[in-house]
C-alpha positions, 0 to 999 in steps of 0.5 A: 390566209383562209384555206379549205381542205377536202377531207375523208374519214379514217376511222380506226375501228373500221380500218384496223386488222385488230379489235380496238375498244371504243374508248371512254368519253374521258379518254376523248379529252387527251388528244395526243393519246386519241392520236397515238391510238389512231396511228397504231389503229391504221398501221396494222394495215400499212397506211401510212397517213397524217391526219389533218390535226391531232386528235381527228380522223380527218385525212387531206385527200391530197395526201392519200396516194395510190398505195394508201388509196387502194388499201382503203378501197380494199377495205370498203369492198371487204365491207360490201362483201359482207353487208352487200354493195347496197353498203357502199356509199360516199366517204365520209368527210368534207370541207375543212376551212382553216385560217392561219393554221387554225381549223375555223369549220369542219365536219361533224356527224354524218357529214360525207364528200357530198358536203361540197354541193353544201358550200357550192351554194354559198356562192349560189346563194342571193339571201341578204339573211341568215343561211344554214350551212349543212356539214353534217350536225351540228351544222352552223349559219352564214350570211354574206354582207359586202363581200364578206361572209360571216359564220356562227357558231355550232349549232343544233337548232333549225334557222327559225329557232334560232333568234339571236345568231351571232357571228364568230369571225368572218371571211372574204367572199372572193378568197373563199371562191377561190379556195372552193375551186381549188378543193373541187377539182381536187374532188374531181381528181379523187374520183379519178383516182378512184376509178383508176385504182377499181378498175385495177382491182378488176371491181365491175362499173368502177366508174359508177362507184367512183362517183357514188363514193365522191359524189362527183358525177 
């Protein structure tokens, strides 16, 4: 069973009431410590949040609720405060795909809610070869062949310089539709909820800014 979840970042050093040290590149490795460090980073602030998997930043935007919301929000507009609104942007996260438990796609650096038009295409799409799937880099390719779809590997070479790509597992285009739906009214959901939330804040234009952090129009 194939399932896409839609996903935000919550990255400890941003949303922490303390200083935190960057950790070592061999501290990466332990996921259960990287974890632990991210749940004691977010409770200084009282979000009380799991992230999708251990050792990720990656939180379900289904399982943010109002409470956890608004505290986030408060965050991002203490940020704007000092760098000026030009520093509100798009959350950064995206689309996770998942089958049986197992994370198949996720996001990687500098991906954010946007993502979703990227996956939308996929469905849009009427190549018969290879495509690049933007999800942040590195990105991966998919190509779609009697209603399956194929994906390769991470990479972070172009579509031209890649001459040999080879598929690692494939899925059902008709289900992964149906998951796509899913996750966009999610989306739209959340930008809602945002926009709900600011204008409690009593934060001006709290619908524009709702779409600019979703990507939702």
């Amino acid at each position: 069973m194939i399932q896409l979840f839609n996903v935000i970042e919550i990255d400890p050093f941003r949303y922490s009431k303390e200083k935190y040290e960057i950790p070592e590149l061999s501290d990466l490795s332990n996921s259960e410590d990287l974890h632990e460090r991210w749940q004691k980073a977010i409770a200084t602030l009282n979000l009380n949040l799991d992230s999708i998997k251990i050792g990720s930043y990656f939180v379900d935007i289904e399982n943010v609720d109002d409470e956890n919301l608004k505290i986030i929000l408060k965050v991002v507009f203490e940020d704007s405060e000092i760098e000026g609104t030009d520093f509100l942007a798009l959350f950064n996260g995206g689309l996770i795909l998942m089958e049986n438990n197992e994370i198949l796609i996720e996001p990687t650096c500098c991906s954010d809610l946007e993502n979703l038009r990227d996956w939308q295409y996929i469905f849009e799409n009427n190549s018969s070869g290879w495509s690049q799937l933007w999800i942040g880099h590195p990105w991966v390719f998919y190509k779609k062949e009697n209603g399956m779809i194929q994906f390769s590997n991470y990479s972070d070479l172009n579509l031209n310089e890649f001459l040999d790509i080879k598929p690692i597992f494939e899925i059902d285009e008709s289900n992964l539709r149906i998951e796509f739906e899913k996750v966009n009214q999610q989306q739209i959901k959340f930008k809602i909820k945002i926009s709900e939330i600011l204008k409690k804040m009593k934060i001006d234009d709290s619908e524009r800014i709702s779409e600019l952090m979703t990507g939702v129009k």
